[in-house]
N, C-alpha and C positions, 0 to 999 in steps of 0.2 A: 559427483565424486565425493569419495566421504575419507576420513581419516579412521581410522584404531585408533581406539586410546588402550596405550601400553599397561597403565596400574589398575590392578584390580579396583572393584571398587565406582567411587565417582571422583573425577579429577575435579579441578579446581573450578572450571565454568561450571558444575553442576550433572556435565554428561556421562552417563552410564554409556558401554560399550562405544559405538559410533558416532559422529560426531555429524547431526547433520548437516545436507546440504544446502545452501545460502538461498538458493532460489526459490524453497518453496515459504522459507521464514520469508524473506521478502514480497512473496506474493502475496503474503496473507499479509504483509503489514501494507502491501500498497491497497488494499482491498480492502482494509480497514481505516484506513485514513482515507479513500473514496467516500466508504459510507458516512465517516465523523464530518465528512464535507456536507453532501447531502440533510444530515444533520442541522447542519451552523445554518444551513441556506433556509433553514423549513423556518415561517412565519406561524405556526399554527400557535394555541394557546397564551394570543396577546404577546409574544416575542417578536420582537424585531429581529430577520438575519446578521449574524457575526457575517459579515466578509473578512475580514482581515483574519481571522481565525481561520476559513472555510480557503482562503487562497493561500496563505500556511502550508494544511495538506495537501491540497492538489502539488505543489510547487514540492511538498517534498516526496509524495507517490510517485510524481512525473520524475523528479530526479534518479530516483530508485529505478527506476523502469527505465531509463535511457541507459541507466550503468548498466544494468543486469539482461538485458533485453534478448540479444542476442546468443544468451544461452538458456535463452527459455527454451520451447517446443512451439512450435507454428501456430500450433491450436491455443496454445498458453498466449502467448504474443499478441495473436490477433484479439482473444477475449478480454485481456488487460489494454491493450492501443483501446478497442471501443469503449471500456468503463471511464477512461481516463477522459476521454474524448465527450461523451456523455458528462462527465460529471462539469468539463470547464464547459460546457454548452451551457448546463441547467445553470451554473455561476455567471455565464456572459449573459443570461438570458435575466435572470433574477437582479441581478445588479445595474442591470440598465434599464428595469419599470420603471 
């Protein structure tokens, strides 16, 4: 569902015309702190894994995704439940070697 914005122009948040919908900005943000997870977790080029960084975003994509969940689309739902799922695996798996 989207709102009007009434004033020509851009209102105050920055939005021209419509205002959009919450679920797909959070999709993309739980999708994106997925991958900065995967990130923190990667050893390559003499780094040690960030966990504490890396369980940050899981814990806060997982939050997002418990709120918003159920007004995703089924197909949205299930692909974000398995990246989520995915990503605390590769974390329970990398943090317990």
């Amino acid at each position: 569902m989207t709102a009007r914005v009434e004033a020509a122009g851009t209102d105050a948040a920055g939005f021209k015309g419509e205002i959009p919908a919450v679920e797909p900005l959070l999709a993309e943000m739980m999708t994106t702190l997925a991958l900065v997870a995967h990130t923190y977790l990667t050893d390559t080029d003499g780094r040690q894994p960030d966990f504490a960084s890396a369980e940050v975003a899981i814990d806060v994509a997982t939050s997002a995704f418990e709120r918003v969940k159920e007004r995703l689309r089924p197909e949205e739902r299930l692909a974000m439940a398995q990246m989520l799922t995915e990503t605390r695996m590769t974390f329970v798996r990398k943090r317990g070697m």
